[in-house]
VOTOR-216341 format. One line per 8 residues: number of its first residue (from 1); for each residue z, x, y of N, C-alpha, C. Coordinates in steps of 0.05 Angstrom, whole numbers, plus 5000, padded with zeros to 4 digits. Last residue first. Example, Ala and Ser with C-alpha at 12.3 -4.5 7.8 and 13.67 -1.06 7.14 Angstrom:
VOTOR-216341
2	5142/5257/4955/5143/5273/4979/5157/5258/5001; 5156/5264/4886/5156/5246/4910/5156/5264/4934;
This chain:
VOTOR-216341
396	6513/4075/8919/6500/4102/8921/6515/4125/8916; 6552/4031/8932/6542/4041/8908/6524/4063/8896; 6555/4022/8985/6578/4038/8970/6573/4047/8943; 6504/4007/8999/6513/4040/8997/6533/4036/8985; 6514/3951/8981/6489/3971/8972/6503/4008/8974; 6547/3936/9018/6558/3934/8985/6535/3953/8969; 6518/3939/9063/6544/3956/9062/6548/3961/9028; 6480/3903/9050/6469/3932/9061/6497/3953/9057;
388	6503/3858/9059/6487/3865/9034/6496/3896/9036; 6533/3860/9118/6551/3865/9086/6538/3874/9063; 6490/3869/9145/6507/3890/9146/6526/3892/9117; 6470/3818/9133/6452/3836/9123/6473/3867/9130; 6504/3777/9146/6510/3774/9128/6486/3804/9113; 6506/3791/9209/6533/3802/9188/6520/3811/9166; 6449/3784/9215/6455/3803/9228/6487/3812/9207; 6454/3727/9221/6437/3733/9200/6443/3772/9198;
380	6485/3711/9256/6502/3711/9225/6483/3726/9212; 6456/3731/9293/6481/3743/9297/6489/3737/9263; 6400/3711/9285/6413/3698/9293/6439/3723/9283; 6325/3724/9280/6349/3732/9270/6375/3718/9290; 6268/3721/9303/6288/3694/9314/6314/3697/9302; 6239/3768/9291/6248/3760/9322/6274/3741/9326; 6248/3787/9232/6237/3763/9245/6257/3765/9274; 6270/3852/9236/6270/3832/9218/6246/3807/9237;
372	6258/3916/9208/6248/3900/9233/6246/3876/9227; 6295/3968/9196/6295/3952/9200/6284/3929/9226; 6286/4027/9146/6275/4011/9171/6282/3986/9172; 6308/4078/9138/6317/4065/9133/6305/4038/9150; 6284/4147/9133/6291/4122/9150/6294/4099/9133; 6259/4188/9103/6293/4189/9102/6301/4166/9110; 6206/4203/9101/6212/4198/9084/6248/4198/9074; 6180/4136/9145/6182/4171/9136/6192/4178/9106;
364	6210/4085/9131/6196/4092/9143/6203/4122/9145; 6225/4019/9086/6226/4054/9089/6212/4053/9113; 6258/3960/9091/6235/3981/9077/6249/4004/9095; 6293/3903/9054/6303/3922/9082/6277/3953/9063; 6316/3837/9036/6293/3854/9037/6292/3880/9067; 6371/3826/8995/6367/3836/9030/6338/3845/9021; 6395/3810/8942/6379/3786/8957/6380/3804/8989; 6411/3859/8917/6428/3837/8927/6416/3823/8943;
356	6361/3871/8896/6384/3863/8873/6405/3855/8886; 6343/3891/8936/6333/3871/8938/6348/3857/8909; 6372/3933/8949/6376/3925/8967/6365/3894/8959; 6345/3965/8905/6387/3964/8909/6387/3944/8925; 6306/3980/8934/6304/3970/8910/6334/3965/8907; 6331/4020/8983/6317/3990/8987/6309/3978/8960; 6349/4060/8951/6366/4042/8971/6346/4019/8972; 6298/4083/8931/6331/4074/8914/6348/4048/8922;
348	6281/4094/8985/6275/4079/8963/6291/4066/8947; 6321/4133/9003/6319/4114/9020/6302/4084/8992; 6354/4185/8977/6328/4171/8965/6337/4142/8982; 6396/4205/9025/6397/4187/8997/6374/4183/8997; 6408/4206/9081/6405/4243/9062/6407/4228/9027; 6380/4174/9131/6398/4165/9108/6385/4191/9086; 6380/4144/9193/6361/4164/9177/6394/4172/9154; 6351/4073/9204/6373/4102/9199/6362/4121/9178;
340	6308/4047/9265/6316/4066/9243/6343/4079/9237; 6297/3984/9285/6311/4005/9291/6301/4021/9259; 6282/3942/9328/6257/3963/9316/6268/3984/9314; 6291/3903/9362/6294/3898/9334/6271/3921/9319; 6300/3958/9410/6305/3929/9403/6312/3921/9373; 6290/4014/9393/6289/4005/9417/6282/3976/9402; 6324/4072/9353/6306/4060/9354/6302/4036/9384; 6367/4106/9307/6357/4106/9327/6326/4084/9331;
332	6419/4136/9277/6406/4113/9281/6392/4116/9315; 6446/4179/9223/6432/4180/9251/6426/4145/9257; 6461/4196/9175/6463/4210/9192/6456/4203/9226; 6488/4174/9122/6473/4158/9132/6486/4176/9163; 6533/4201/9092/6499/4202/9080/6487/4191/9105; 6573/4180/9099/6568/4211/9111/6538/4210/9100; 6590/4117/9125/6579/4132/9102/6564/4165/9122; 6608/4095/9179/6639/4093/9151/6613/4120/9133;
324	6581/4109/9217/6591/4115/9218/6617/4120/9194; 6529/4076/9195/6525/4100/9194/6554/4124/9202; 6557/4022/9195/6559/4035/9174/6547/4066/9170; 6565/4021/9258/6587/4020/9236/6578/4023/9216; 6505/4023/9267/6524/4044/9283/6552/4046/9257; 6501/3972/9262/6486/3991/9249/6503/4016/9243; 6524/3944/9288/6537/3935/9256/6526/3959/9244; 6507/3952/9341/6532/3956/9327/6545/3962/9301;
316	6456/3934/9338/6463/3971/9338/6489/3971/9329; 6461/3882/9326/6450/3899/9306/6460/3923/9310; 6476/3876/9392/6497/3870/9358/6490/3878/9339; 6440/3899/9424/6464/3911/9421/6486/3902/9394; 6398/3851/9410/6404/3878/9394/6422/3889/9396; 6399/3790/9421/6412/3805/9397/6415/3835/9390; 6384/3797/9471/6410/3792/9466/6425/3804/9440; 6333/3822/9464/6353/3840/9486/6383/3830/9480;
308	6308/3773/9439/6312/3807/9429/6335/3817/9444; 6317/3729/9483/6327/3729/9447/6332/3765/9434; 6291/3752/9512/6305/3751/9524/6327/3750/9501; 6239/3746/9477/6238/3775/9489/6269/3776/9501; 6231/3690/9473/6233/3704/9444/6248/3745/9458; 6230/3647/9500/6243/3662/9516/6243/3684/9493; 6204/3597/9483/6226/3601/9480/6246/3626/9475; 6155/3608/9516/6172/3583/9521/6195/3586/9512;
300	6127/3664/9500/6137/3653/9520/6152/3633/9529; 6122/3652/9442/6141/3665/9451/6153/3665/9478; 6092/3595/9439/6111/3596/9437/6138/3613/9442; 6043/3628/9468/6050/3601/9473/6091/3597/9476; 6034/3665/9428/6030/3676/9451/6050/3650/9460; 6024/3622/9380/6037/3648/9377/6051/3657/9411; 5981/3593/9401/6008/3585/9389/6030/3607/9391; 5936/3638/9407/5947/3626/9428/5973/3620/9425;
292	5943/3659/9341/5946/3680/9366/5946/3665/9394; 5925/3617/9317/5940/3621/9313/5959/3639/9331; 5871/3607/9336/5886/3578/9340/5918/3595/9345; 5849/3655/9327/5848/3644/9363/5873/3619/9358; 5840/3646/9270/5858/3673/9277/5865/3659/9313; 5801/3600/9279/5825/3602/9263/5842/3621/9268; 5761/3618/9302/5773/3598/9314/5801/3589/9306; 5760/3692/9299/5746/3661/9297/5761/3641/9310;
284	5763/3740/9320/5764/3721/9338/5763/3697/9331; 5722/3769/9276/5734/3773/9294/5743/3751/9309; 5688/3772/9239/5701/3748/9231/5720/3747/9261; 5649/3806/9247/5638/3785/9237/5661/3759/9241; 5646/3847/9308/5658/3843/9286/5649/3812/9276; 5625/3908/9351/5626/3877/9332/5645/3877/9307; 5599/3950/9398/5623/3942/9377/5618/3914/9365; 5546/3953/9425/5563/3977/9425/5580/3973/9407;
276	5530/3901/9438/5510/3925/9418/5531/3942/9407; 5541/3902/9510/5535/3885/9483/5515/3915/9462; 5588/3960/9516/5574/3940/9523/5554/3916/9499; 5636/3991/9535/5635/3977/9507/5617/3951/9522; 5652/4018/9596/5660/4019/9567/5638/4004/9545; 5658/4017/9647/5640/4033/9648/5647/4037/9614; 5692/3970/9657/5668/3959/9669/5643/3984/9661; 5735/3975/9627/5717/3956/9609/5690/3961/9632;
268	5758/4009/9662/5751/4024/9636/5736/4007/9629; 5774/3981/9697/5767/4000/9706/5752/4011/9685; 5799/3934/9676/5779/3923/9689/5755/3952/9689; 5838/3960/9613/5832/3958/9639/5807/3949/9654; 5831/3928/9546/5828/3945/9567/5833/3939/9595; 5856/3920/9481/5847/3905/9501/5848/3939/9524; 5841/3902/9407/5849/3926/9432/5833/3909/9462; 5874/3863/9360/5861/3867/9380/5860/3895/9395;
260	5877/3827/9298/5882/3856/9323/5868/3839/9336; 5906/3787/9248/5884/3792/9273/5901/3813/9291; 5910/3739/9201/5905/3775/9197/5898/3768/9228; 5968/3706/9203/5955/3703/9208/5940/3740/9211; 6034/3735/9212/6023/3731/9194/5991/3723/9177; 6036/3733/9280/6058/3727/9259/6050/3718/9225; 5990/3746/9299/5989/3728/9292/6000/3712/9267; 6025/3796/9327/6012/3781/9338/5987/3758/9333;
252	6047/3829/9290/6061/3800/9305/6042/3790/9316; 6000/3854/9280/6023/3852/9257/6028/3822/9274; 5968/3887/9340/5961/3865/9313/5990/3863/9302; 5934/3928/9381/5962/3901/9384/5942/3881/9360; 5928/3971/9438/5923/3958/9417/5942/3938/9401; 5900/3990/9494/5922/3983/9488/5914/3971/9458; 5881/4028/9552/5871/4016/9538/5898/4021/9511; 5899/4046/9586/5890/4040/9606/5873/4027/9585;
244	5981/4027/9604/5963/4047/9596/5935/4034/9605; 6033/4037/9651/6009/4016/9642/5992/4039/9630; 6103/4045/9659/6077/4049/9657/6053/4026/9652; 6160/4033/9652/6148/4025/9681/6114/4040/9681; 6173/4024/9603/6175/4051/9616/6164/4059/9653; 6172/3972/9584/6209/3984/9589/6207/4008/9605; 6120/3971/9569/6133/3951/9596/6170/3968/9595; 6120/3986/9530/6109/4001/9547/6114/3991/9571;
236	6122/3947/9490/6142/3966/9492/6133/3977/9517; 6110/3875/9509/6103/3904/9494/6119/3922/9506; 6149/3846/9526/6129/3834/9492/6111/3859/9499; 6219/3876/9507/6194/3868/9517/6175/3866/9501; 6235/3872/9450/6254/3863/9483/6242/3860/9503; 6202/3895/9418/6229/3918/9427/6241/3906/9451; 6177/3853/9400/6193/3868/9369/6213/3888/9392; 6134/3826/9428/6163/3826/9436/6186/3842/9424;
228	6095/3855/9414/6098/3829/9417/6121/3812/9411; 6098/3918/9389/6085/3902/9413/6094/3877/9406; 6103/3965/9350/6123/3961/9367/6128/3934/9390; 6055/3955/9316/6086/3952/9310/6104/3939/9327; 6016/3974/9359/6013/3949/9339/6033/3941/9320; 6005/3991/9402/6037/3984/9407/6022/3955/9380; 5990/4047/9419/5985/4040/9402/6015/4018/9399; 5959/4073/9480/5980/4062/9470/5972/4049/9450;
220	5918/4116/9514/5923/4099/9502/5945/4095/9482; 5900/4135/9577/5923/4136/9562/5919/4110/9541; 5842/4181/9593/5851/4153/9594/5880/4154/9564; 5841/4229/9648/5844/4220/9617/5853/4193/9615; 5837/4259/9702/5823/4217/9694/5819/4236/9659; 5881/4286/9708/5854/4293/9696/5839/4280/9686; 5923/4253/9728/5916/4282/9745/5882/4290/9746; 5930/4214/9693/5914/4208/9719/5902/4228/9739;
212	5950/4236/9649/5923/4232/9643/5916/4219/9679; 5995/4263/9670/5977/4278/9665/5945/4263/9669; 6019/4212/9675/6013/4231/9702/6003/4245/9700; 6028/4204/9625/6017/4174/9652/5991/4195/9667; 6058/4236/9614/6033/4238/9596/6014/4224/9620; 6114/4218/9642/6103/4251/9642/6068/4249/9625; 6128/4178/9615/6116/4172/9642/6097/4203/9648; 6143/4194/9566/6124/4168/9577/6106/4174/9600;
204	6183/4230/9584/6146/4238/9560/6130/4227/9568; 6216/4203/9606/6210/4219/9622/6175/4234/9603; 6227/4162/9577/6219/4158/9607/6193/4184/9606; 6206/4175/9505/6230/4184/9513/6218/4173/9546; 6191/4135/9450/6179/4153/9476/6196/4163/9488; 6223/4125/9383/6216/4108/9414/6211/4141/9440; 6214/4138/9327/6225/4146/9340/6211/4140/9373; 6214/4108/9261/6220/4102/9288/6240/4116/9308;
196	6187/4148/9226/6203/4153/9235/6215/4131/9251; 6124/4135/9230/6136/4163/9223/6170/4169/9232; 6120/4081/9226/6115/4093/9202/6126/4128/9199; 6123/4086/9294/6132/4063/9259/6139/4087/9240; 6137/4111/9354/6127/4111/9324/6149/4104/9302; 6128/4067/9410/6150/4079/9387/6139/4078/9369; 6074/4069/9424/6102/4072/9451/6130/4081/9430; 6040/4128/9394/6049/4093/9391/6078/4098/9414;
188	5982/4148/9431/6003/4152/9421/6023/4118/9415; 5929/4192/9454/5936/4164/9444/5961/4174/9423; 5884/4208/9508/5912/4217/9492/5922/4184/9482; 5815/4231/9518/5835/4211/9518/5867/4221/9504; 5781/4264/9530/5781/4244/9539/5798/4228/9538; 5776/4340/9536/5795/4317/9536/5784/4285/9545; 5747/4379/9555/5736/4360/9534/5753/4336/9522; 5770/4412/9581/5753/4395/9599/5738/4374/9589;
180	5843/4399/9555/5819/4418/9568/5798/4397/9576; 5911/4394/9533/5891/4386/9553/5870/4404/9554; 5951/4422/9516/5928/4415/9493/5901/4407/9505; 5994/4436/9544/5980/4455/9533/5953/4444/9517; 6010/4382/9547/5998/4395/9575/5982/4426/9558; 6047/4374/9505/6009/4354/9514/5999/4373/9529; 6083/4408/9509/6058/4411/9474/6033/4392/9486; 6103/4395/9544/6091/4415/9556/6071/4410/9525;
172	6129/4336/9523/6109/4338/9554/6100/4369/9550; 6142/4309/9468/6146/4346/9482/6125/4346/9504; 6147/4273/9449/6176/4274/9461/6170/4305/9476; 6110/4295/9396/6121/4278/9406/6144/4286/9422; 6059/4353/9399/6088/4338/9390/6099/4322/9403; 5998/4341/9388/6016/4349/9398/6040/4339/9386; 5935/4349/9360/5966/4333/9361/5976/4355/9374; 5865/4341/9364/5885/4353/9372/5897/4336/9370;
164	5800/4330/9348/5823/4313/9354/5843/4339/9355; 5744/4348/9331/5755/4332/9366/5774/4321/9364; 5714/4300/9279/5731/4324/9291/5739/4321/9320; 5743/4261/9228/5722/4263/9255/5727/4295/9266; 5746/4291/9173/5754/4273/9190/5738/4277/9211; 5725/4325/9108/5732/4326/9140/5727/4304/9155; 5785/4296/9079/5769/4303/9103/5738/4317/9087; 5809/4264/9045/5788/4243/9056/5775/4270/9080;
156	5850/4285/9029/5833/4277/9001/5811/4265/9016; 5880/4299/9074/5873/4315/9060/5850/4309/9035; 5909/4250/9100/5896/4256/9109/5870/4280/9083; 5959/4228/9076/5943/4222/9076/5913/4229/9078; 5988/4286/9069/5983/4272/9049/5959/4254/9056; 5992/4294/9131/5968/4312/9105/5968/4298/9088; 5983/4262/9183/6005/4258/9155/5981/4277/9137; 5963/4239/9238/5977/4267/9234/6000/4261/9206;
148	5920/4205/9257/5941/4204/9240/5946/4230/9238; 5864/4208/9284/5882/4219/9295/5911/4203/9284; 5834/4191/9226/5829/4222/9246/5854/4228/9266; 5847/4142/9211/5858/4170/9190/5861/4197/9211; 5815/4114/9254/5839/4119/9248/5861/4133/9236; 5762/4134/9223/5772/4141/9252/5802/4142/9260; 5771/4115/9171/5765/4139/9175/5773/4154/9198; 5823/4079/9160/5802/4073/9155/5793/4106/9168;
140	5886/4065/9163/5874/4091/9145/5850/4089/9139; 5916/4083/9211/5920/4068/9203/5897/4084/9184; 5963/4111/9248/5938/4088/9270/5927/4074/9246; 6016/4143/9264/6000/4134/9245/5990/4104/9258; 6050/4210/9276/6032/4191/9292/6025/4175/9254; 6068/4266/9271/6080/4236/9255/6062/4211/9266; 6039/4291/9334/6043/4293/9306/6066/4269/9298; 5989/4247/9364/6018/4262/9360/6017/4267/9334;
132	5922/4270/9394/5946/4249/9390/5967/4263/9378; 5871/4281/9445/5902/4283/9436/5913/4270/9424; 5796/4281/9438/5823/4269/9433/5857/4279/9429; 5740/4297/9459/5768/4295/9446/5786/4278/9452; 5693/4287/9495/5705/4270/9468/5717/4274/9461; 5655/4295/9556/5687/4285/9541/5690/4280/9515; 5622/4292/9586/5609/4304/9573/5639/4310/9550; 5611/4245/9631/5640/4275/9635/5630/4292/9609;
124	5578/4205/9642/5565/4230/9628/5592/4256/9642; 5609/4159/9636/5615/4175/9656/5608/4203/9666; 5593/4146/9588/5581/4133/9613/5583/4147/9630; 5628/4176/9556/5598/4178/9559/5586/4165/9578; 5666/4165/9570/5669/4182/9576/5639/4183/9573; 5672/4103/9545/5679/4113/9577/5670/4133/9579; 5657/4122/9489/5633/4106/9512/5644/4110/9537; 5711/4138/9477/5697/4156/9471/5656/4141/9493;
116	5746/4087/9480/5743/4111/9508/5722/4130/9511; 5717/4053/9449/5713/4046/9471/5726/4076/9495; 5730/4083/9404/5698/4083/9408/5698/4071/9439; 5779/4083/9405/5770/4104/9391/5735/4099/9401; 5787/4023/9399/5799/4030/9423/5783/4063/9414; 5762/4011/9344/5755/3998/9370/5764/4013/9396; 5801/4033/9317/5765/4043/9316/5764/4030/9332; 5844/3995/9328/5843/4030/9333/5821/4045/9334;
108	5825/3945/9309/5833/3958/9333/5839/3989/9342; 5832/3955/9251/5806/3967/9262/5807/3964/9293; 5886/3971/9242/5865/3991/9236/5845/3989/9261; 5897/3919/9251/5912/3943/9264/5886/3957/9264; 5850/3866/9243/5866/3886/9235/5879/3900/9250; 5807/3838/9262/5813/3836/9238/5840/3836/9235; 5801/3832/9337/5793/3848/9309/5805/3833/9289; 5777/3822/9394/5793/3808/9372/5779/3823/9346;
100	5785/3851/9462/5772/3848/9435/5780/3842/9414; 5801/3835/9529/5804/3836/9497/5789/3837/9486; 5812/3854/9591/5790/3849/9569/5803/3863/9540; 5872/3865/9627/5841/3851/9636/5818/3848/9622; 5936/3872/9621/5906/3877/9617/5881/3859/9623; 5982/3841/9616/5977/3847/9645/5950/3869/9641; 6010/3818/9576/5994/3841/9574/5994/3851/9605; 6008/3770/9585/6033/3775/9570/6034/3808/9571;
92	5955/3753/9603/5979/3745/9614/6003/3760/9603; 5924/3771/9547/5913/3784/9577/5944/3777/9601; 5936/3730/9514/5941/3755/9511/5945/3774/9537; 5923/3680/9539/5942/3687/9542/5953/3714/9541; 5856/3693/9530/5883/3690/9568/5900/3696/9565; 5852/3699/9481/5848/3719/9506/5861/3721/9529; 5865/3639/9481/5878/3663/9463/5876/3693/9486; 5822/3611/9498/5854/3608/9509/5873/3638/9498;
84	5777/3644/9475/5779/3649/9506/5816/3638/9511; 5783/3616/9416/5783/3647/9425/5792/3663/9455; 5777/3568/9415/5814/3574/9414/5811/3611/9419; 5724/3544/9409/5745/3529/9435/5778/3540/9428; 5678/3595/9419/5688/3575/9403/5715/3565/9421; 5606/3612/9421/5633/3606/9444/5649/3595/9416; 5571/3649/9383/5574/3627/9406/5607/3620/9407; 5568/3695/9351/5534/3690/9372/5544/3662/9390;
76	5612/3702/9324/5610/3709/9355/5583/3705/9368; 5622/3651/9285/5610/3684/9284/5615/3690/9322; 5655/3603/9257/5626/3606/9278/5611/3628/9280; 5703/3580/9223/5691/3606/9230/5659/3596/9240; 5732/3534/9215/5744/3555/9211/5735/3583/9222; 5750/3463/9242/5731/3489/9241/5744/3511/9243; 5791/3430/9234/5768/3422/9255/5746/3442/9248; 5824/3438/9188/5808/3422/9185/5790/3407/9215;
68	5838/3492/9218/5832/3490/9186/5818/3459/9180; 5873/3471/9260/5850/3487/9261/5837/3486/9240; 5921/3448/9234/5903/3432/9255/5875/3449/9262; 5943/3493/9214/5931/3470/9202/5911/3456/9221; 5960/3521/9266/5939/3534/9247/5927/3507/9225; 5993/3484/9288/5971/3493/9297/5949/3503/9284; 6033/3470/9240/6016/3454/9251/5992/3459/9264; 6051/3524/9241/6033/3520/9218/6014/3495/9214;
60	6074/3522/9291/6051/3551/9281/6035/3537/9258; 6113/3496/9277/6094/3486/9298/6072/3510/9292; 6149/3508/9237/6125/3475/9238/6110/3478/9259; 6149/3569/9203/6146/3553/9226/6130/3534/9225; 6145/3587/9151/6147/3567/9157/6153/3544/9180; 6190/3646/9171/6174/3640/9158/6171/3603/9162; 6190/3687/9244/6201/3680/9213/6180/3661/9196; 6163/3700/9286/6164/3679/9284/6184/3665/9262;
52	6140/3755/9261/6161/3759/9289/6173/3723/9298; 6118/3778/9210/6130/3758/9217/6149/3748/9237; 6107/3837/9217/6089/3816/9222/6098/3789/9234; 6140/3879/9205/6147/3870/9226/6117/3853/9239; 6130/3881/9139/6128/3899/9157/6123/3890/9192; 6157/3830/9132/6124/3837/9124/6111/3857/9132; 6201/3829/9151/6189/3815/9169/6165/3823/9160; 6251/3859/9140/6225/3871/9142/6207/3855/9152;
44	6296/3835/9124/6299/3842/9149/6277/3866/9147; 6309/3768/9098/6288/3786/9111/6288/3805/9121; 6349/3757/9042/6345/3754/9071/6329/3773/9085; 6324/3706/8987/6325/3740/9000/6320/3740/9033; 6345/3673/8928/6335/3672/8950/6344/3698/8968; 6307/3661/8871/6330/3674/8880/6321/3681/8911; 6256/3634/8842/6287/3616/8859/6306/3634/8876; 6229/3659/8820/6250/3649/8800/6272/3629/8821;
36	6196/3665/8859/6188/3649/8830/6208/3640/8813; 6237/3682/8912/6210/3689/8898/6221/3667/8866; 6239/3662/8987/6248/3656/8961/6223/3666/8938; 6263/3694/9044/6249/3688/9032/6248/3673/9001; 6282/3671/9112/6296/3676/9081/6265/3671/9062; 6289/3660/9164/6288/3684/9160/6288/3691/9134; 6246/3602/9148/6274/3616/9175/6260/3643/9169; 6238/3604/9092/6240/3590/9113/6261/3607/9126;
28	6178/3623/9038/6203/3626/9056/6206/3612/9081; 6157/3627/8969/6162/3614/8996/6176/3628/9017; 6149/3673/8938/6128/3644/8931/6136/3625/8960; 6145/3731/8917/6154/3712/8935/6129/3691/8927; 6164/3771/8854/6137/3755/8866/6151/3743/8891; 6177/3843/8852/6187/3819/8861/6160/3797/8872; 6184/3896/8838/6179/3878/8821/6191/3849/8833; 6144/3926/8895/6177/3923/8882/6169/3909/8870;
20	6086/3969/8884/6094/3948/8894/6123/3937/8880; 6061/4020/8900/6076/4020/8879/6091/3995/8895; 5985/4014/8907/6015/4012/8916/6030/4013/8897; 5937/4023/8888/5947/4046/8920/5974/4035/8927; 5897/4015/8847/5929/4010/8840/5937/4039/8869; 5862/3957/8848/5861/3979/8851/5891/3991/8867; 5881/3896/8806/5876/3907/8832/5879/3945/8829; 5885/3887/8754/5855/3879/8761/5858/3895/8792;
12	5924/3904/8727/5905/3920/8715/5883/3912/8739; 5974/3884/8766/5974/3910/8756/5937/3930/8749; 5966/3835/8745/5959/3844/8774/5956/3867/8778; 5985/3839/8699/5958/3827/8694/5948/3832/8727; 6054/3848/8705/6023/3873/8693/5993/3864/8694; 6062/3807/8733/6057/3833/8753/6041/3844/8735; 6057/3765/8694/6037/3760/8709/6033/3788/8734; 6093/3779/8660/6070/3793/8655/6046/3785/8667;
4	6141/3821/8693/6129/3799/8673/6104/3801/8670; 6173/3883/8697/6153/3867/8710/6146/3852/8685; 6249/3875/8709/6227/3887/8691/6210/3868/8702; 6298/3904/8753/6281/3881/8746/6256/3891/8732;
């Protein structure tokens, strides 16, 4: 597909950090998106696993409308009437005890990043490092860049905070070796996105739990991919019989709508993040609150987590069968609608291939094959992206 010439005029005015597919979208319903010309494209990226609702939901968009013309933004110097329901519910679905409403992924991660780094200072432990993993990715504002483990990214922007250590994922002794008296915290995604999707293993999970309680380190979880229902539970961390002790959480969780959060333990908020300490201007408004209650609301009522668990063994299947018919396509691995294949073909290639037969399907690393569609995917929606996806490789 050649770019027209409303992509080159987008081309000159935005600052050019993406190599974006030549494709405009202008609508989408269900699971389907449609761009400018009409041609219509089945989802199975979900806006990078934002859209956990699919597109054009009436009742989300009623909610969020219905907000838009009562009031959009107040600031946090006063109460507004959709931030606190929002909080509850989060806090219910969560089994955490204090939210903070961010923007973003990102900046939930500078938030949770400053809120252990104050635990530890309250607790004059005299604490500021940090553990996190290698392939790890939190997101690319400074703090966040810090405990990302990607050189490319990382390299044109240091020196980064310092006080951070990685370990290797899935490797209990690489944490235990990293620990010292300057440890405050270990942060990790319950399944890493971007590097792979590769899901925690019990025994890592729980094995890190036990460290950080040995040596009051506080465990934090990055479940802003993996979280709000995307693995069967509405956060992944619930499959491992753990609790971390501070938690983060945006993409789905205002199915399109911009908003994070990082939320905490009673234990951590009471010696953490006091007035002064964090802010945000737009955080919480009344509009992001309308949309993140609804959100929260709806998954619970119509069972969206019980919906995951059903459909995935049939994804793994269809998956499974074509990693099995093509010798290129080596592996599959992942936990609910949050799978990866790892594929010895320019994975790119493939997903540009992919959107010349109407499937939207992205990358993750630089071999994975990612698939995280809209929560509400239906078994046909599931064939008819095995067939795209099939007629695609045979052509590789």
């Amino acid at each position: 597909t050649m770019m027209n010439p409303y992509m080159q005029e987008t081309e000159k005015a935005l600052v050019h950090t993406y190599n974006r597919f030549p494709v405009i979208f202008e609508k989408g319903e269900g699971v389907y998106l449609y761009d400018t010309e009409g041609k219509k494209y089945l989802d199975f990226a979900a806006g990078i696993a934002v859209c956990g609702l699919g597109y054009g939901n009436p009742e989300l968009t009623a909610a969020v409308k219905e907000q838009t013309e009562l009031l959009w933004h107040t600031s946090n110097l006063f109460y507004n009437a959709s931030c606190g329901t929002a909080a509850e519910a989060l806090k219910k679905a969560s089994g955490m005890d204090r939210v903070f409403f961010t923007n973003s992924g990102t900046e939930a991660n500078e938030g949770m990043l400053k809120a252990a780094r104050k635990y530890a200072w309250k607790k004059k432990t005299g604490r500021y490092e940090f553990i996190a993993m290698e392939g790890s990715f939190h997101g690319r504002s400074m703090g966040a860049l810090s405990v990302t483990e990607h050189e490319a990214y990382r390299t044109p922007f240091e020196p980064l905070i310092p006080g951070i250590r990685f370990a290797e994922f899935n490797q209990l002794d690489s944490v235990k070796a990293l620990i010292n008296e300057k440890t405050c915290a270990i942060i990790l995604e319950t399944v890493q996105g971007e590097g792979g999707i590769y899901p925690a293993t019990d025994e890592f999970l729980q094995g890190v739990r036990a460290l950080c309680d040995e040596h009051d380190i506080l465990l934090i979880l990055d479940e802003i991919q993996c979280g709000m229902g995307r693995t069967g539970e509405m956060f992944a961390w619930q499959h491992y019989g753990v609790k971390p002790d501070i938690m983060t959480s945006a993409k789905a969780l205002g199915c399109g709508v911009p908003v994070g959060a990082f939320l905490m333990t009673e234990r951590v908020a009471e010696k953490s993040l006091a007035p002064g300490d964090h802010g945000t201007t737009y955080g919480g408004n009344p509009f992001v609150g309308a949309a993140v209650d609804t959100v929260l609301k709806m998954m619970e009522r119509d069972r969206i987590t019980e919906h995951v668990k059903e459909i995935t063994p049939y994804l793994e299947q269809k998956l499974d069968a074509l990693v099995e018919k093509y010798d290129f396509l080596t592996a599959r691995r992942g936990l609910g609608l949050m799978q990866g294949v790892v594929c010895e073909k320019p994975v790119g290639k493939i997903a540009s291939a992919a959107l010349e037969h109407g499937l939207v399907v992205i990358t993750a690393g630089a071999d994975v094959l990612r698939f995280v569609p809209p929560l509400i995917i239906g078994k046909e929606h599931v064939d008819e992206m095995a067939e795209k996806l099939d007629a695609v490789l045979a052509e590789m």
